[in-house]
C-alpha positions, -999 to 999 in steps of 0.1 A, spaced: 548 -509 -192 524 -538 -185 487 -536 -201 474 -541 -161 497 -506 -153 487 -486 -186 454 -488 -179 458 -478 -140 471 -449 -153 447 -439 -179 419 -444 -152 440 -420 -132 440 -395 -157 400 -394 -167 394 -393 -125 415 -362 -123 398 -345 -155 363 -353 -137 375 -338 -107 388 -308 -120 359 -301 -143 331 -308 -111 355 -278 -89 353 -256 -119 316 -260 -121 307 -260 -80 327 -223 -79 301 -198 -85 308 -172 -113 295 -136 -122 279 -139 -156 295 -118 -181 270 -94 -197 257 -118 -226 263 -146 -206 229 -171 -191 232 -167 -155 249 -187 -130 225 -202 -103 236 -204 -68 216 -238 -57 229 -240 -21 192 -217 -7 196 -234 32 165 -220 53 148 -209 24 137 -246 12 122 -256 38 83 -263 38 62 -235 58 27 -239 55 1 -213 67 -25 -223 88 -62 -210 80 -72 -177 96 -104 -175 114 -135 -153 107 -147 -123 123 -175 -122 142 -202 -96 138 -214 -88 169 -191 -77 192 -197 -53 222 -175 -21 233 -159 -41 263 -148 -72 237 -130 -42 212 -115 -29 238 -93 -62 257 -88 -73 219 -73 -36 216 -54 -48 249 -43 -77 236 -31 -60 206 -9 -39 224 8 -68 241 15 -81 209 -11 -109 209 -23 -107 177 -50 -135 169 -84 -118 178 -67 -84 163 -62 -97 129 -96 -107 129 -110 -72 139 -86 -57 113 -104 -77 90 -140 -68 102 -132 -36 97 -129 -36 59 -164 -39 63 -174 -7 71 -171 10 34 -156 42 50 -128 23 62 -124 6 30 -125 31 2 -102 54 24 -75 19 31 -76 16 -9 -71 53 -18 -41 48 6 -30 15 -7 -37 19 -41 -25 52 -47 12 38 -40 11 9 -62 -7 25 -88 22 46 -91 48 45 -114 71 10 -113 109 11 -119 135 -18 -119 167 6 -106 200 -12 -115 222 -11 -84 258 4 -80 288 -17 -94 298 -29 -124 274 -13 -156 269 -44 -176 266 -65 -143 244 -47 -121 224 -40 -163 217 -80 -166 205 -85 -132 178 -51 -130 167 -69 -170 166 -106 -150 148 -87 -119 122 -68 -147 114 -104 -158 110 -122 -120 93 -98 -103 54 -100 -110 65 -135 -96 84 -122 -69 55 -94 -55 29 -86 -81 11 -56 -71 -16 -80 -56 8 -90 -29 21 -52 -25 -10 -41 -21 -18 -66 10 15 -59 20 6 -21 25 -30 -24 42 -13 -49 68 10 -21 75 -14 4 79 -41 -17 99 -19 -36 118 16 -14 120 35 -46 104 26 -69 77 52 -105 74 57 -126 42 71 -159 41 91 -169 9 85 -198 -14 113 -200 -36 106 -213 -69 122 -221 -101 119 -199 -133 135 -191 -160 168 -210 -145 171 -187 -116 155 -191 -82 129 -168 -73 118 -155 -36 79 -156 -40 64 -133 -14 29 -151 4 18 -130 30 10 -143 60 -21 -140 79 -16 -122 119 -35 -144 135 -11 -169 131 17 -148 150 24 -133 179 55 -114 198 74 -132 223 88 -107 246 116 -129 262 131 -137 226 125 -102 214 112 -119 183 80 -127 164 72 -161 169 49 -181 137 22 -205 141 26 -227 110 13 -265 104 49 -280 117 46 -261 150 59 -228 163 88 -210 142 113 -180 152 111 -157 126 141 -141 115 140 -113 89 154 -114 57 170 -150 63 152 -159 31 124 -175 50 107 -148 62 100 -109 49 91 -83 76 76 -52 65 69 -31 97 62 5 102 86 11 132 117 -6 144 105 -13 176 67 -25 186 57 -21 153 18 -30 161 14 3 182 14 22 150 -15 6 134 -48 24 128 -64 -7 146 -58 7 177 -77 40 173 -101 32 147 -114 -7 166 -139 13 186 -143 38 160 -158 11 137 -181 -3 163 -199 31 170 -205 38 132 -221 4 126 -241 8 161 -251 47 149 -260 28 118 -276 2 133 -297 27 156 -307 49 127 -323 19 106 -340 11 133 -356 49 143 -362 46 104 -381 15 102 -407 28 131 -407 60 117 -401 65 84 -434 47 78 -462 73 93 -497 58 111 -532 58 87 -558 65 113 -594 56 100 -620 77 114 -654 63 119 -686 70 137 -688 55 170 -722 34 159 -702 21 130 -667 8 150 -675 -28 150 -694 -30 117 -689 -55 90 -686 -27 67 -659 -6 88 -638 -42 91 -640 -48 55 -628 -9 49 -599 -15 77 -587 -48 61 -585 -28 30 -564 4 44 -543 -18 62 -534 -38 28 -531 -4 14 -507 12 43 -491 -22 53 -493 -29 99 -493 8 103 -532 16 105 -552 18 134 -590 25 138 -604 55 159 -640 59 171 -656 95 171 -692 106 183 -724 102 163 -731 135 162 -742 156 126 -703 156 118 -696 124 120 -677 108 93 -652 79 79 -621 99 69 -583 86 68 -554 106 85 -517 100 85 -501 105 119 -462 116 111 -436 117 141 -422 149 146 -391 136 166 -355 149 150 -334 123 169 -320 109 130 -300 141 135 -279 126 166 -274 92 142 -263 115 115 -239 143 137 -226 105 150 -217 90 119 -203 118 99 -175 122 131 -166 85 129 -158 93 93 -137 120 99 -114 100 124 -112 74 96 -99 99 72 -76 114 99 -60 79 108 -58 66 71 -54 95 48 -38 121 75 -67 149 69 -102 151 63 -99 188 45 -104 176 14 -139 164 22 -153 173 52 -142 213 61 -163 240 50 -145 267 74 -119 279 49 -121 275 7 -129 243 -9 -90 250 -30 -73 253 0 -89 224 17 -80 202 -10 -45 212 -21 -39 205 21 -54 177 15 -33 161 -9 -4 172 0 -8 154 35 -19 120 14 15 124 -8 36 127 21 19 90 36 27 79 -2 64 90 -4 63 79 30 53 38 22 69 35 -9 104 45 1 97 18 31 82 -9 8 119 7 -17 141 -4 14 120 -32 24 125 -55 -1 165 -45 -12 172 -53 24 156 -86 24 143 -95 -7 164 -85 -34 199 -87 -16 191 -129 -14 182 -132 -51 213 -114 -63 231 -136 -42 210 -170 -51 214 -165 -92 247 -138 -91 267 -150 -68 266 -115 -57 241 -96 -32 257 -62 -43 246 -64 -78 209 -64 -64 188 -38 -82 162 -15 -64 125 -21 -69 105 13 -63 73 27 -65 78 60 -74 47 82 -65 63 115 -72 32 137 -91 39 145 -122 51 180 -130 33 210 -139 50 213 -175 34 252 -180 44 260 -147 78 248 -148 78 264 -180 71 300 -169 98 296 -137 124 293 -161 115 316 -182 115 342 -151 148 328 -141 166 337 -172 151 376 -166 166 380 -135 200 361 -147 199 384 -178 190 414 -150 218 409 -130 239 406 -159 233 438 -171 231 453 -135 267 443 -133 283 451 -163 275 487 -154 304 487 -125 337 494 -138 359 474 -120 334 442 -124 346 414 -104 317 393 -99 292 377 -124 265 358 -120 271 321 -117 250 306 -148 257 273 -140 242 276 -102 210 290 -113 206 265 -142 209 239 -117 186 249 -98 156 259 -116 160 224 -139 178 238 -166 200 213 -185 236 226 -200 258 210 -226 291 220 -233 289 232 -268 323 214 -293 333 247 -315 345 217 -338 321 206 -367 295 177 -352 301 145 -374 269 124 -384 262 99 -355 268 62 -362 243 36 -355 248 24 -320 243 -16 -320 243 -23 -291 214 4 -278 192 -12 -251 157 0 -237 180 16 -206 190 39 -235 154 53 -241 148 88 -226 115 74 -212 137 52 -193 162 70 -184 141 97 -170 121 72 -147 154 63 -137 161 97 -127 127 102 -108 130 72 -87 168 81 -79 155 114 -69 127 98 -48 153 76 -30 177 105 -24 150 127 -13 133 104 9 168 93 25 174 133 34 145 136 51 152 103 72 183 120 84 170 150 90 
């Protein structure tokens, strides 16, 4: 063979190699369980630049009529002037401290990376790469804005910056301001203002992140529509009652003098005086120059009660906040039945709302959150972990305590209660009733336990910490799902 041929064919040879080696490399793998993960660099809609335009600022002085057609205007989902009243309204501190014991009683909760269903050491290296990316992915500073868009506004949408950490792309959630949105009723879709022009959104694309409190008309189910005017009347009681205060709260020095005396040097010098002394409020009155004539100072103090309409006023506009935030105002506000009561009522209507927004915030971001960054470093969207805030209360360990203890009486009654029937043919089912009341069985080995080896390869997911807030949030999910479909 020629030199000119032998080197064709060498040239061949190193072209196929490269060729075989770059389709080996382009197909996407599942990492093994000690393997660096695979990233999927083909994101599509996700790349592409979004920027938010700046929201506006509330004005303060608005009038009944303006609340009500930006109410209006709300409801036909146009949601500019809306967003902006949502926002005025974290300034009344009623509305705020009742939006945070809402908001931040959910992501103060309890915080577990579930692994997903599939393959254990799979679906275990994603839920430890997922522990790692998400204070990047939605901190609790983005969940909690997250949840007070959904309960002022019914809906709260997140565009997604995707951004490199760690060698795996990462969804970061921004959230993104309503008055840069609106509905467009012949799309059936939300439509986003951003700096490149108007934008469809599409949920969970990898572009955009819709958190929304219903599946249809999402906005009617914000507390902006019952609490807009709600607002305005406590700051115009408030308003009102400052006002009543300022001419009233200070009473009126009257200086008596003799009628001779009214326009003395002396009596101005004494008024100038007082009215240092008692600030604007001081007036002079003239009396006769008869033997009881005198100079004498009296304060003149209204007797009207009308701070008692400002007060009746203001303390129901609370109430309706605590009824549209929190779901019941028992807990502070009702003196008709005891203060126990009240509050146990109380709570247990503000756990519900919490069970309630965590298992949506749960479903939220597997559907279109976590499901795209499986898929992005994994290769697979089913080996996507869950991400849940778990705000089951902790249990009453004394309590729990003394239920089992009764249940084991009445299993050790009914054992005894039966044994005294001749031809027994029932028994009570042990395993039933353990279950229930939380009792946990082992099956005892009648062969002689051997000393335990040192496991190697034990992990955190091995801890009984862990495993239990495992178990909670399973039972949260599972919970929350049966009462869905019920």
């Amino acid at each position: 063979m020629n030199p000119i041929a032998r080197a064709y064919s060498y040239l061949r040879g190193v072209a196929a190699r490269f060729a075989k080696a770059a389709s080996r490399l382009a197909r996407p793998r599942l990492p093994a369980a000690d393997a660096p993960t695979i990233v999927v660099h083909r994101l599509g809609e996700a790349k592409k630049k979004t920027d938010q335009l700046r929201p506006g600022t509330a004005a303060w002085d608005r009038t009944f009529e303006t609340v009500k057609r930006i109410i209006s205007a709300h409801e036909a989902g146009e949601f500019q002037a809306s967003a902006l009243l949502a926002d005025a309204l974290d300034r009344n501190p009623r509305i705020h401290g009742a939006l945070n014991n809402r908001c931040l009683g959910v992501v103060g909760s309890p915080f577990t990376i579930l692994p997903g269903l599939g393959h254990k050491q799979r679906v275990g290296a994603a839920a430890k790469a997922l522990e790692a990316d998400w204070p990047t992915i939605a901190g609790e500073e983005t969940t909690s804005e997250v949840l007070r868009g959904l309960v002022t506004m019914g809906f709260c949408l997140c565009v997604v910056n995707v951004v490199r950490g760690r060698g795996r792309w990462i969804p970061r959630l921004t959230v993104w301001h309503p008055t840069n949105l609106r509905y467009d009723w012949d799309r059936q879709c939300f439509i986003a203002l951003t700096a490149q022009g108007e934008v469809e959104v599409v949920p969970g694309d990898g572009r955009w992140v819709l958190f929304s409190a219903a599946r249809s008309r999402p906005w009617m189910r914000g507390v902006l529509r019952c609490l807009g005017l709600v607002g305005e009347a406590r700051a115009a009681a408030l308003r009102d009652w400052n006002r009543w205060s300022e001419k009233h709260g200070l009473p009126i020095v009257e200086l008596q003098v003799p009628d001779s005396k009214a326009e003395s040097d002396d009596t101005q010098v004494w008024f100038d005086q007082m009215r240092d002394l008692a600030t604007d409020t001081t007036i002079v009155s003239p009396q006769g120059d008869d033997g009881k004539a005198s100079y004498k100072v009296n304060l003149i103090e209204p007797k009207d009660p009308a701070h008692e309409g400002f007060k009746t006023l203001i303390e129901r506009q609370d109430g309706d906040v605590s009824i549209a935030i929190e779901g019941s105002n028992l807990s502070t506000e009702n003196a008709s039945v005891g203060a126990k009561a009240s509050a146990q009522t109380g709570i247990g209507v503000k756990q519900d709302l919490r069970e309630a927004d965590a298992y949506l915030l749960a479903t939220a971001f597997y559907d279109q959150v976590l499901r795209l960054w499986a898929a992005w470093n994994f290769g697979d969207a089913d080996l996507a972990p869950w991400a849940v805030y778990d705000p089951t209360p902790p249990e009453d360990l004394a309590r729990r305590a003394e239920t089992q203890t009764a249940a084991a009486g009445m299993v050790s009654a009914w054992q005894d209660a039966l044994g005294k029937f001749s031809d027994r043919t029932r028994e009570v089912d042990v395993d039933a009733v353990a279950e229930e009341y939380g009792v946990r069985l082992r099956v005892v080995d009648p062969a002689p336990a051997q000393p335990p080896e040192a496991a190697d390869d034990e992990t955190d997911d091995d801890l009984p910490e862990v495993r239990a807030a495992h178990a909670s949030a399973r039972r949260f999910l599972h919970r929350q799902r049966y009462r869905m479909a019920a």
